[in-house]
DRENMAR-498531 format. One record per residue: residue number from 0; residue in one letter; z, y, x of N, C-alpha, C in turn. Coordinates in steps of 0.05 Angstrom, whole numbers, plus 5000, padded with zeros to 4 digits. Atoms other than C-alpha are relative to their C-alpha. Layout:
N
[NUM 'a' [Z Y X] [Z Y X] [Z Y X]],
...
This chain:
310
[0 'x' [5000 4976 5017] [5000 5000 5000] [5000 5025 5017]],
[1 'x' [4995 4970 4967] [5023 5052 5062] [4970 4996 5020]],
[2 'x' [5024 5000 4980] [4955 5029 5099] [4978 5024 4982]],
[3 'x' [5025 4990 5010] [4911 5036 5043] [5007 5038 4982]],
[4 'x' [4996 4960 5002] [4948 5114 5017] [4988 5019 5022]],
[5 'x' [5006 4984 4969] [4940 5131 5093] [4964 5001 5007]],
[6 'x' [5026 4996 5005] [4867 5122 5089] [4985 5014 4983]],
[7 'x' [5017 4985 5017] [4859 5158 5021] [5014 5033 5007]],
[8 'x' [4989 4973 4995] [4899 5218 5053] [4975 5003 5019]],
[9 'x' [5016 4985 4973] [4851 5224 5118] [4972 4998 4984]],
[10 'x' [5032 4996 5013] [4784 5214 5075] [5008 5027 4985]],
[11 'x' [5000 4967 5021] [4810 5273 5025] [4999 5016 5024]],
[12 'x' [4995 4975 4969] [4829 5313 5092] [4965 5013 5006]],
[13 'x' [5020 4994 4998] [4763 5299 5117] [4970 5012 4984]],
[14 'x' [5010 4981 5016] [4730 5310 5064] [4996 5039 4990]],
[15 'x' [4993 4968 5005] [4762 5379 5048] [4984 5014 5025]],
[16 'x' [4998 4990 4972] [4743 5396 5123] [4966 5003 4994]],
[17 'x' [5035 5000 5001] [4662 5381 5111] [4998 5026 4974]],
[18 'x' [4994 4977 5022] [4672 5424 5042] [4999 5031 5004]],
[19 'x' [4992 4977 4986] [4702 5475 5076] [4979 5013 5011]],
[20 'x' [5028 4995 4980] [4649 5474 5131] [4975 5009 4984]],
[21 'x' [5021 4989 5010] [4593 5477 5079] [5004 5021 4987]],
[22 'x' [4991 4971 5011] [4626 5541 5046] [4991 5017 5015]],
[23 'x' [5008 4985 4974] [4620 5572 5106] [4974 5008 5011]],
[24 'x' [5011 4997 4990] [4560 5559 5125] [4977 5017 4968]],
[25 'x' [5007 4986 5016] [4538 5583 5053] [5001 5032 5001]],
[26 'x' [4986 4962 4990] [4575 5652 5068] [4982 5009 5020]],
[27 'x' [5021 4994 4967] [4536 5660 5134] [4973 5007 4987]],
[28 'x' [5034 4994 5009] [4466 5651 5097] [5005 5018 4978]],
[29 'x' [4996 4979 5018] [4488 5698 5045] [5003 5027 5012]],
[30 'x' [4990 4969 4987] [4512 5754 5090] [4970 5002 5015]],
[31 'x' [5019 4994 4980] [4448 5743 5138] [4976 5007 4981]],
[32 'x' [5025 4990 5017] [4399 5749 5072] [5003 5029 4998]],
[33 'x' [4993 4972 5007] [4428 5812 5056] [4995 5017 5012]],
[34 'x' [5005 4975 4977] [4429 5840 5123] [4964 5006 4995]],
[35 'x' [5021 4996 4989] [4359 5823 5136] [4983 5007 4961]],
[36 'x' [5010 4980 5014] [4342 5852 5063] [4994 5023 5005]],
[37 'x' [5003 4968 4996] [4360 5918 5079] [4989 5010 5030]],
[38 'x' [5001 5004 4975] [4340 5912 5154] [4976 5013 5000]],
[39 'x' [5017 4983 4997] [4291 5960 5176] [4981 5000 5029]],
[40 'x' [5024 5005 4973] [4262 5937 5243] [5014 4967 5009]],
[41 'x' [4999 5027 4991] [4250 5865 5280] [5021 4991 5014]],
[42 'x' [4987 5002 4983] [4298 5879 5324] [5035 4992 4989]],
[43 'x' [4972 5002 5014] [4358 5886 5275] [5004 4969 4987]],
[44 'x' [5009 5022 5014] [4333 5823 5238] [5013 4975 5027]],
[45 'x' [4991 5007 4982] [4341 5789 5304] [5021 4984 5011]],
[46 'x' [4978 4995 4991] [4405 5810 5324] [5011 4984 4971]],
[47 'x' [4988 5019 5016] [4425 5781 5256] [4992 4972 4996]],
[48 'x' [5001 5031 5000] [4398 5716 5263] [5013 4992 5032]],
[49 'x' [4983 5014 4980] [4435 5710 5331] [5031 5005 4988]],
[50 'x' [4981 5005 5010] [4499 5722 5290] [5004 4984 4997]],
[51 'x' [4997 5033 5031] [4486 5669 5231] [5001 4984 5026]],
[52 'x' [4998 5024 4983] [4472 5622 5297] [5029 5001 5011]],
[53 'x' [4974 4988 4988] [4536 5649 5328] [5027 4981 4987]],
[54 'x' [4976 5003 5021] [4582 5644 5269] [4994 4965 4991]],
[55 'x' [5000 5022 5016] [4551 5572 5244] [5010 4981 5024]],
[56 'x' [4995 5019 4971] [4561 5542 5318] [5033 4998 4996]],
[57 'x' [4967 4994 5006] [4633 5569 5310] [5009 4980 4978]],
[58 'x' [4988 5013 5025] [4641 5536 5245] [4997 4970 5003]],
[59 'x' [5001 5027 4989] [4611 5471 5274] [5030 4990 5007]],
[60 'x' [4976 5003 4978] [4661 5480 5336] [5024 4989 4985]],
[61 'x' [4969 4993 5015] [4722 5494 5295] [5009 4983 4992]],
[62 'x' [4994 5020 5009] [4716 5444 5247] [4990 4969 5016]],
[63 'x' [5012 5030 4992] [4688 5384 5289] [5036 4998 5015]],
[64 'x' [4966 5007 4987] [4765 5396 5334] [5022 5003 4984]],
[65 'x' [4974 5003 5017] [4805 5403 5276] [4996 4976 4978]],
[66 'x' [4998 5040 5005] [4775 5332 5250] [5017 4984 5016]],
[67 'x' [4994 5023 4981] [4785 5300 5314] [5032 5003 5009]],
[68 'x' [4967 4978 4998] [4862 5349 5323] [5014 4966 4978]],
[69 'x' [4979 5013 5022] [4875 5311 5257] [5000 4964 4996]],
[70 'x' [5000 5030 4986] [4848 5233 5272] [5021 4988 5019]],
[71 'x' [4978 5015 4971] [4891 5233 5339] [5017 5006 4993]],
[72 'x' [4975 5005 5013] [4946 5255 5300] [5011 4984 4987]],
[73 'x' [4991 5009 5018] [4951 5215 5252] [5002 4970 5017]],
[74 'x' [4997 5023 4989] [4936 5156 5295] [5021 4998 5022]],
[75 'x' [4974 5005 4987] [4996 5177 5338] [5021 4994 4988]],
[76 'x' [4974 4993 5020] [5037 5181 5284] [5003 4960 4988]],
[77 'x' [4994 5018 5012] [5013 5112 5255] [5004 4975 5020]],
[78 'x' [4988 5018 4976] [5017 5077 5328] [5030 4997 5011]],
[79 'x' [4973 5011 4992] [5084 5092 5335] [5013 5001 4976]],
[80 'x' [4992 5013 5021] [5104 5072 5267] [5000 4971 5001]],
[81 'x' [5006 5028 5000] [5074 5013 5282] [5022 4991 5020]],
[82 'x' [4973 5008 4983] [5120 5008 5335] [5022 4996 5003]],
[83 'x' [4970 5000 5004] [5183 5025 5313] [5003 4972 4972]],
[84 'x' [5002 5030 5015] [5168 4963 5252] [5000 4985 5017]],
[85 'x' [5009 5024 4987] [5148 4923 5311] [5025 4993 5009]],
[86 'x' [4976 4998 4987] [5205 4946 5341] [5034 4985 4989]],
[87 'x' [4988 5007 5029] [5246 4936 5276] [5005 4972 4996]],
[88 'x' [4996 5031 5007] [5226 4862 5263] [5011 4982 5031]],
[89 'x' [4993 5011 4985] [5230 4842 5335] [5033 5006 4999]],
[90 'x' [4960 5000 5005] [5316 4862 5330] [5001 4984 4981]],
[91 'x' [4997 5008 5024] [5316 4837 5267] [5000 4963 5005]],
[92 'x' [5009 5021 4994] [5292 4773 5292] [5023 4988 5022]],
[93 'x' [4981 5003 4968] [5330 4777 5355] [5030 4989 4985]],
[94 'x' [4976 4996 5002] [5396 4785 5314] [4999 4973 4981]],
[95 'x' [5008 5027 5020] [5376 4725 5271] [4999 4969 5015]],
[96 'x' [4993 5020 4976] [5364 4684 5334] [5029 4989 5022]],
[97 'x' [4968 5002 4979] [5429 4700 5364] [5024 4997 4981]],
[98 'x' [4983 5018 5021] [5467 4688 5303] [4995 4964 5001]],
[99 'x' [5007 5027 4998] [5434 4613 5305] [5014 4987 5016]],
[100 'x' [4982 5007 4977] [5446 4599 5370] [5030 5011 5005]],
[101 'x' [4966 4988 4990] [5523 4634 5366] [5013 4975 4980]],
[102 'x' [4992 5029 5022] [5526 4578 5304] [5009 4985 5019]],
[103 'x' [5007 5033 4998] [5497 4513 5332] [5026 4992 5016]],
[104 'x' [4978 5000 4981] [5549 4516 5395] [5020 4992 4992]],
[105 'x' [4977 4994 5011] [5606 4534 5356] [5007 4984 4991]],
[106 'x' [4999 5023 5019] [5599 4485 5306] [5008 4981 5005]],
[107 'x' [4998 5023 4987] [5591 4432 5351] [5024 4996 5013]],
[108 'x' [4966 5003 4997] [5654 4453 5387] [5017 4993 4984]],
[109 'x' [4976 4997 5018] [5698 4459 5328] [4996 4965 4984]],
[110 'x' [5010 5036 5017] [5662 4378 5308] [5023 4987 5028]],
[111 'x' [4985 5019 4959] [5689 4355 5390] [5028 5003 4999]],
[112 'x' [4969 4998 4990] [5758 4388 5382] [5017 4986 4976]],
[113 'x' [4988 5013 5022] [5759 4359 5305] [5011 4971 5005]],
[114 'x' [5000 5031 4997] [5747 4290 5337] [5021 4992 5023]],
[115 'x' [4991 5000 4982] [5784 4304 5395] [5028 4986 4992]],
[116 'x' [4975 4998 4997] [5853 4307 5367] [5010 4976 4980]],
[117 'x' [5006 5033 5014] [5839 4244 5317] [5025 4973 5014]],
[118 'x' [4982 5027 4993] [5895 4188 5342] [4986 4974 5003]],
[119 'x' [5001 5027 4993] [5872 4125 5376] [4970 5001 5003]],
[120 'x' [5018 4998 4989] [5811 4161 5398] [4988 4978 5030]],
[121 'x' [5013 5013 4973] [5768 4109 5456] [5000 5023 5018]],
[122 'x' [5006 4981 4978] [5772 4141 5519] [4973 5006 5008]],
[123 'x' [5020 4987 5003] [5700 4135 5523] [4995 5016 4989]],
[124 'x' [5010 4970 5025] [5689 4172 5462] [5007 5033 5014]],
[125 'x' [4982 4976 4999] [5744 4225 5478] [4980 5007 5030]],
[126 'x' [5007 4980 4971] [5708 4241 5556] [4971 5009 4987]],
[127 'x' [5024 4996 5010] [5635 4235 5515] [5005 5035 4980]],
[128 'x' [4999 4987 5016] [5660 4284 5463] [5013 5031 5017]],
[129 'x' [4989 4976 4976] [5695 4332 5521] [4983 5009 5016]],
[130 'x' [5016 4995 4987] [5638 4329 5563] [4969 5021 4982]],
[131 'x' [5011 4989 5029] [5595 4352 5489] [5019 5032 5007]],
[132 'x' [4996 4980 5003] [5643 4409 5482] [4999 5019 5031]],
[133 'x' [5008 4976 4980] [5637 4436 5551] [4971 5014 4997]],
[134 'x' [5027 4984 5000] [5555 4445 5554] [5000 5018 4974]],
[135 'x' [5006 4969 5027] [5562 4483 5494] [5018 5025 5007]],
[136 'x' [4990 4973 4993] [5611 4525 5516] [4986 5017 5021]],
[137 'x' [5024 4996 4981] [5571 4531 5579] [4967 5012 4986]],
[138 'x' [5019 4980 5022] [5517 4551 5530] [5003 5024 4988]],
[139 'x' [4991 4971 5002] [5556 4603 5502] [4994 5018 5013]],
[140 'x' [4987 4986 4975] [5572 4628 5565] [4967 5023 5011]],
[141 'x' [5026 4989 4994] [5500 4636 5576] [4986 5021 4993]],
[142 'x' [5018 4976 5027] [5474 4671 5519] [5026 5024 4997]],
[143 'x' [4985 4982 5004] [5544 4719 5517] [4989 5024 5035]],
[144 'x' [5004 4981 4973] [5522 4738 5598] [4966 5015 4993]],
[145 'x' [5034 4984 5007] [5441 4752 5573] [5006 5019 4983]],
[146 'x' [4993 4980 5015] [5469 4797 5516] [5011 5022 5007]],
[147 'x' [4999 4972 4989] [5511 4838 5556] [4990 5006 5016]],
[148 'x' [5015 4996 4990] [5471 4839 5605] [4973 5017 4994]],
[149 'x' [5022 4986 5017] [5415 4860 5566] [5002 5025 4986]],
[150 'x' [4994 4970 5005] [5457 4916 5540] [5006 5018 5027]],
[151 'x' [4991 4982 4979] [5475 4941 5615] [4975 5012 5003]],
[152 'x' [5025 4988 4984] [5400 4943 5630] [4986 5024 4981]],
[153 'x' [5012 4986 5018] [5376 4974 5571] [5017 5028 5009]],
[154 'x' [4993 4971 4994] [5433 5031 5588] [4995 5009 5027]],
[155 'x' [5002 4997 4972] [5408 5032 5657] [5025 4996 5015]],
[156 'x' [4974 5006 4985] [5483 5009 5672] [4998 4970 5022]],
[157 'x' [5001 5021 4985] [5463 4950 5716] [5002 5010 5028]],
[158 'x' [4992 4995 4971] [5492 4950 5788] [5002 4981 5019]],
[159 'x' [5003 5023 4980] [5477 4907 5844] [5020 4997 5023]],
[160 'x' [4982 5002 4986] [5530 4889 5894] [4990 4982 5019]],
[161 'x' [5007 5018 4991] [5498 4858 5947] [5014 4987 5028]],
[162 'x' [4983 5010 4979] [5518 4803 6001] [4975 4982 5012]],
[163 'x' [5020 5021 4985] [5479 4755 6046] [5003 4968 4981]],
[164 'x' [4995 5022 5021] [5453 4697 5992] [4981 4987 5016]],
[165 'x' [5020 5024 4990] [5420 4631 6023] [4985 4992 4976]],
[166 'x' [5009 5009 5018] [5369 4619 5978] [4989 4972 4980]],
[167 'x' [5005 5028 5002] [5357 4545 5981] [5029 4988 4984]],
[168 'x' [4976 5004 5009] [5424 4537 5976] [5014 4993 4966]],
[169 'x' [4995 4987 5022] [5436 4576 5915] [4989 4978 4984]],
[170 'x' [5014 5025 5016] [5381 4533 5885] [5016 4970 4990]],
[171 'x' [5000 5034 5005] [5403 4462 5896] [5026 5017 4985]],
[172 'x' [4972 5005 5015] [5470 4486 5868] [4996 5011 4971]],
[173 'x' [5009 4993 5025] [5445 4512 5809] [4992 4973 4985]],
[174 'x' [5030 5020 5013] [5395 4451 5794] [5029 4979 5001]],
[175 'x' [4976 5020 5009] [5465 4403 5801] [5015 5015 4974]],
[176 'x' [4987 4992 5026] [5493 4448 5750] [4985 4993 4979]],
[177 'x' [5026 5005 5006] [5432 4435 5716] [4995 4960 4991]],
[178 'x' [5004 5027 4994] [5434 4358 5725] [5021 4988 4978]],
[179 'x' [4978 5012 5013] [5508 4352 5695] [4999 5003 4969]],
[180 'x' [5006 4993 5017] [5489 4396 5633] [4981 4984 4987]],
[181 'x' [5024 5014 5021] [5416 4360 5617] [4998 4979 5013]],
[182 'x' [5003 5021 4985] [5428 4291 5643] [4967 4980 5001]],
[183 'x' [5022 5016 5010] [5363 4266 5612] [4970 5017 5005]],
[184 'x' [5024 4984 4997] [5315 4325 5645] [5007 4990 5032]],
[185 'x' [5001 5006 4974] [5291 4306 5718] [4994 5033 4998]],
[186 'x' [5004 4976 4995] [5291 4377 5762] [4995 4991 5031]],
[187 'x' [5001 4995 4967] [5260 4368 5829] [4989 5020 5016]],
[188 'x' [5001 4966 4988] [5259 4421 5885] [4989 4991 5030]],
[189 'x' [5007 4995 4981] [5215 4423 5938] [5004 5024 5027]],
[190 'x' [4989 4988 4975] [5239 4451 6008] [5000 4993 5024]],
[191 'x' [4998 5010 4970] [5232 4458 6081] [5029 4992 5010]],
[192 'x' [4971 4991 4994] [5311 4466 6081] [5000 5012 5016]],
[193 'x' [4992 4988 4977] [5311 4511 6124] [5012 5025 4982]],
[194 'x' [4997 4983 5007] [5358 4563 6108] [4986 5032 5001]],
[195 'x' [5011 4972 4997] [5336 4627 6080] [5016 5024 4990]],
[196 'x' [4988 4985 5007] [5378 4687 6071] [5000 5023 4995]],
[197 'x' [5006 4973 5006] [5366 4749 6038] [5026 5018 4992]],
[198 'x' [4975 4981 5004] [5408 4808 6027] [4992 4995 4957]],
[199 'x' [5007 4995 5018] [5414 4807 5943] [5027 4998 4978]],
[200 'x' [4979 4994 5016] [5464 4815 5885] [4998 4960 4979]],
[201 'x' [4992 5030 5010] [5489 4737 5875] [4995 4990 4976]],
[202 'x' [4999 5008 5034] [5510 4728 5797] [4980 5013 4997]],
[203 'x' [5024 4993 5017] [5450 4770 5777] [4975 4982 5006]],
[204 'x' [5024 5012 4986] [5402 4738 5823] [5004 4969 4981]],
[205 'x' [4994 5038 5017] [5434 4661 5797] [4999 5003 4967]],
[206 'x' [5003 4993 5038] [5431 4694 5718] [4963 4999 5006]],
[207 'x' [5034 5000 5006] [5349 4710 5733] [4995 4970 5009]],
[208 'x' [5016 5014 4992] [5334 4647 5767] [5008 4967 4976]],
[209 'x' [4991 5015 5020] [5384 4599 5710] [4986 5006 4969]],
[210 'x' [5029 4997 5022] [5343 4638 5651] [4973 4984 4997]],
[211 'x' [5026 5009 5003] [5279 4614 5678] [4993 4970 5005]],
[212 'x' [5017 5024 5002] [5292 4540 5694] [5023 4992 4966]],
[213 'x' [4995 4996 5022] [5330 4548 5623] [4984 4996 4979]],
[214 'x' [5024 4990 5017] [5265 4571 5593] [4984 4974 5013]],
[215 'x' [5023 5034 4995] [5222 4508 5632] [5009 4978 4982]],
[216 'x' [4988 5025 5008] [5275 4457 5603] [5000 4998 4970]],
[217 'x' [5004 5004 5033] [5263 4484 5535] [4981 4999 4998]],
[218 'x' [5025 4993 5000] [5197 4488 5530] [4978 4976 5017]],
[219 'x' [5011 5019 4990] [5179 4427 5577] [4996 4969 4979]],
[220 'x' [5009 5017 5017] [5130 4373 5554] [5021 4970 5007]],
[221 'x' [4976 5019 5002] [5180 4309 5533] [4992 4984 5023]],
[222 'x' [4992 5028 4976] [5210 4259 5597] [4972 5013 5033]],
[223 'x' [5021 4991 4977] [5157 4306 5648] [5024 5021 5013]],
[224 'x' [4984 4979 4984] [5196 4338 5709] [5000 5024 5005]],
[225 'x' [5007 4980 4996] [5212 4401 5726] [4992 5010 5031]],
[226 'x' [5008 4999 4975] [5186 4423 5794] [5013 5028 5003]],
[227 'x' [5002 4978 4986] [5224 4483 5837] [4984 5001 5027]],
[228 'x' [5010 5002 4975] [5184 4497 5898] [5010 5027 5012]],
[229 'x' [4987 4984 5002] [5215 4541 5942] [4986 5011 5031]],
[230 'x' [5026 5005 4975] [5164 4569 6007] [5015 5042 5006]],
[231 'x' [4998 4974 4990] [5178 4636 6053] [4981 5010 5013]],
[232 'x' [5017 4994 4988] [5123 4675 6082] [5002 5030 5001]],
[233 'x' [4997 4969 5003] [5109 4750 6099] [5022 5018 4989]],
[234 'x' [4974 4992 4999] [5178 4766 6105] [5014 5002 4960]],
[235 'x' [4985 5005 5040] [5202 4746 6021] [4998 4967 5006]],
[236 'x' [4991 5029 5008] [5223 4682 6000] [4988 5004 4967]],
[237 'x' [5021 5010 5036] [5184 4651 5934] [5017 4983 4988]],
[238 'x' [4992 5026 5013] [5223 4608 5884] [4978 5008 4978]],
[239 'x' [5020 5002 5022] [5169 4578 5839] [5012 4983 4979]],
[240 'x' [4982 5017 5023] [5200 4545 5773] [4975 4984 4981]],
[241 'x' [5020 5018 5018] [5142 4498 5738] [5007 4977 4977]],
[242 'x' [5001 5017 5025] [5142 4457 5669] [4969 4989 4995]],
[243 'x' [5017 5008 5013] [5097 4411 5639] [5000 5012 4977]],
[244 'x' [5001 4985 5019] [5072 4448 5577] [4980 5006 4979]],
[245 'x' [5022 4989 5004] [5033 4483 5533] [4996 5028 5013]],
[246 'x' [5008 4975 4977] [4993 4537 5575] [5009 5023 4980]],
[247 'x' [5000 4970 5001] [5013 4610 5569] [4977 5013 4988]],
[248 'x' [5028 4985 5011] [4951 4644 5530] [5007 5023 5024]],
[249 'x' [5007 4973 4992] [4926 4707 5570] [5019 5017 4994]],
[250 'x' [4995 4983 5019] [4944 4746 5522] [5025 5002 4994]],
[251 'x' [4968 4982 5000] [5014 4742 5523] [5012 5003 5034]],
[252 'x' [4985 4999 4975] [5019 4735 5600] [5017 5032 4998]],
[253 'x' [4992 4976 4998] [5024 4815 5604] [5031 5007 4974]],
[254 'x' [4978 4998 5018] [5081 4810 5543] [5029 4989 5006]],
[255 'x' [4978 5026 4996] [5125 4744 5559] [5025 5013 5010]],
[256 'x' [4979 4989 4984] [5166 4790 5600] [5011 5020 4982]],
[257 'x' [4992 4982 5019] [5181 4845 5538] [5027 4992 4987]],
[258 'x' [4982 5000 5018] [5242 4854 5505] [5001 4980 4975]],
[259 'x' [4994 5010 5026] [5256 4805 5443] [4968 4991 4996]],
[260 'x' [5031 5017 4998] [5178 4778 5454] [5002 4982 5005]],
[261 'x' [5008 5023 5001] [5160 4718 5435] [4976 4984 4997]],
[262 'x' [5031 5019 5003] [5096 4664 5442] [5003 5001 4971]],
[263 'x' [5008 5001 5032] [5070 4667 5375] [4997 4960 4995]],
[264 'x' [5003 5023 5007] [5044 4591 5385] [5015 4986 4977]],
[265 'x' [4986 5004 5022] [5071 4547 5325] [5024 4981 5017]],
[266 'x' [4988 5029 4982] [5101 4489 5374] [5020 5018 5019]],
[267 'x' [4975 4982 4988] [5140 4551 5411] [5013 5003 4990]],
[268 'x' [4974 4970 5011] [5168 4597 5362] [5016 4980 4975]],
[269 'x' [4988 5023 5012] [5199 4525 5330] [5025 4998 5019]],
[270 'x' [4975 4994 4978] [5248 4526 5396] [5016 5022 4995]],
[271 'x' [4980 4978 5004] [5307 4563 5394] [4998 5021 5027]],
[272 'x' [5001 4979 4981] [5309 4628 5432] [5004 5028 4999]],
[273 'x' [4987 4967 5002] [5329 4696 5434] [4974 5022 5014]],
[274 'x' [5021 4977 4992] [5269 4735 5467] [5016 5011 5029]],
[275 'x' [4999 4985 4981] [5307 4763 5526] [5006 4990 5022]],
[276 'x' [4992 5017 4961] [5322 4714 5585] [4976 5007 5009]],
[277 'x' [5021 4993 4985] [5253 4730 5612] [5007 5025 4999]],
[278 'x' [4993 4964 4997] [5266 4812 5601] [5027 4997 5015]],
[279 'x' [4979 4990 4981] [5330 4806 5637] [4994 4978 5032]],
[280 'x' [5003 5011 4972] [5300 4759 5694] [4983 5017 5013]],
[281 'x' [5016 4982 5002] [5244 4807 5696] [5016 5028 5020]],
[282 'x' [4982 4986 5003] [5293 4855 5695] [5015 5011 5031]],
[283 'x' [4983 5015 4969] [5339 4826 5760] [4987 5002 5019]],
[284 'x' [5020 4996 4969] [5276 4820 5808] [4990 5016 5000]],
[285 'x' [5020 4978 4986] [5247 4886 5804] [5027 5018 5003]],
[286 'x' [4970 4980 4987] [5324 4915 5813] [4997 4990 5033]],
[287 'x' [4985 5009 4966] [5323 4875 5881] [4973 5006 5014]],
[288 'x' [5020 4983 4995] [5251 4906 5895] [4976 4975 5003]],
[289 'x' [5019 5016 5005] [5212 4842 5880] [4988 4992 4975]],
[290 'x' [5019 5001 5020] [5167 4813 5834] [4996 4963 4986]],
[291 'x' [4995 5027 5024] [5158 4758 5773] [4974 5000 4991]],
[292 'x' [5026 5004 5007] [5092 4729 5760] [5002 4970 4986]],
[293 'x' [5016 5026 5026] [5065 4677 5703] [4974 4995 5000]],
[294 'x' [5022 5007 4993] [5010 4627 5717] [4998 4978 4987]],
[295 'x' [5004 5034 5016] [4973 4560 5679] [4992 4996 5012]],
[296 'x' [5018 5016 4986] [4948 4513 5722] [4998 4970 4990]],
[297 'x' [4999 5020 4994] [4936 4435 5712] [5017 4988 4978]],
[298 'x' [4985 5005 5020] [4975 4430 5645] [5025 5008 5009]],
[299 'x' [4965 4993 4991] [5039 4468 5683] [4996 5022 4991]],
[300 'x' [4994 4962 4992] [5070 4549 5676] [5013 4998 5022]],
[301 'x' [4991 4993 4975] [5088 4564 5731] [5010 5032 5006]],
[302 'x' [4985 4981 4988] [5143 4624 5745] [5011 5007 5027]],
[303 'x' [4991 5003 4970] [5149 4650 5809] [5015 5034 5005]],
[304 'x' [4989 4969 5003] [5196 4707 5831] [4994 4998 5034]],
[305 'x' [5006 4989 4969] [5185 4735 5902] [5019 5025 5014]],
[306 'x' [4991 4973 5002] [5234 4777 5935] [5004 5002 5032]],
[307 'x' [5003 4998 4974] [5238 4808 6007] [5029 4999 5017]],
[308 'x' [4987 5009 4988] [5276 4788 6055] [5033 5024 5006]],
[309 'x' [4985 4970 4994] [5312 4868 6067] [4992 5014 4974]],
């Protein structure tokens, strides 16, 4: 209804504007008959037909930039409308997602501690059902650090504290955290071992690089491994994070990294997810003055962050 009004507003506009214009140009040939009625030599005659040309060019002018004045307005006006809706449903969405996931967790805790406290509970059960309520809390934990997180960056309050981080290191200890959590996802990590140590801000750096094999493990095609590869050259160190998958379209490569953006695909936007672990990993490596790139190759994505050594 708001498209098709906004269309019958700028046709009346334009309209009025051509209207206008031919009034005008009526007036002009009216005033120039008149002159050159009463006009008494060739010369005067002339001089009034370089008026009428004068005045109708003018009237051209005038009105051809107060069409195009009122086109680019309106289409500023309705691009960032479009935006702030876009803007609109993506929160909307967001806050819908993070209610979900603030559920499922919860739930599941308050099922583990129901069963927990049960009398003559099996000890298997009881470590099965303990070991259940940790990864969820550990899930929590996750999604409560991307939220505020995501509010520091947005206020530009994000602050790096940095220390000498071995980056291999960091890795394997991550990917055993990783191991205990998803016992049933292989994660293997290719490495020279050779330590590599950059100057960089620890917990943020281990929040960007836990987001993105986060995002592989959800999103990876079923019982296929995940591959870190981890390679140093021209003074930066590369961790590459790869899933079997469905490929990345083009077309959202330049997005994936946006705020509360999500793959449209139908087989994606079925996964649970919040939109911003990529915007705050995103986020993390261009604070430490490196860079996050998205690639399909061979039925993989492949995320690689790159950051320099100083």
């Amino acid at each position: 209804m708001a498209r098709w009004l906004s269309i019958g507003v700028i046709t009346y506009m334009i309209l009025g504007i051509i209207w206008w214009g031919m009034l005008l140009f009526r007036k002009n040939q009216e005033v120039y008959d008149t002159q050159v009625k009463f006009s008494q030599s060739s010369e005067e005659i002339a001089t009034f037909e370089k008026r009428r040309s004068r005045q109708n060019t003018m009237v051209i002018g005038e009105g051809a930039v107060l069409a195009l004045s009122l086109l680019v307005g309106i289409y500023i006006i309705n691009r960032s409308a479009k935006r702030e809706i876009q803007s609109a449903n993506q929160q909307s969405n967001f806050l819908l997602s993070v209610s979900h996931e603030l559920k499922s967790p919860i739930a599941s805790i308050k099922l583990a501690l129901q069963t927990l406290i049960r009398p003559g509970l099996p000890a298997e059960k009881e470590s099965k059902f303990l070991h259940s309520a940790i990864n969820d809390t550990n899930r929590l934990e996750k999604l409560v650090q991307n939220i505020l997180l995501s509010a520091n960056i947005e206020d530009k309050d994000i602050e790096l504290y940095k220390t000498e981080v071995d980056i291999p290191a960091l890795v394997r200890k991550l990917v055993n955290q990783f191991h205990t959590e998803y016992p049933n996802h292989t994660i293997e990590v290719e490495s020279n071992d050779n330590a590599v140590t950059i100057s960089a801000d620890e917990q943020h750096l281990k929040q960007a690089i836990v987001n993105l094999i986060d995002n592989a493990i959800k999103y990876s095609a079923f019982e296929q491994p995940i591959m870190i590869t981890l390679s140093n050259a021209k003074k930066q160190v590369s961790v590459k994070i790869s899933n079997y998958g469905s490929p990345i379209e083009n077309s959202d490569k330049s997005k994936i990294f946006e705020k509360f953006y999500r793959v449209k695909k139908s087989d994606i936007r079925e996964k649970e997810g919040t939109g911003i672990g990529l915007y705050i990993s995103k986020e993390i490596v261009e604070a430490h003055r490196g860079t996050i790139q998205v690639d399909s190759s061979n039925g993989m994505n492949h995320f690689t962050i790159s950051l320099p050594y100083a």
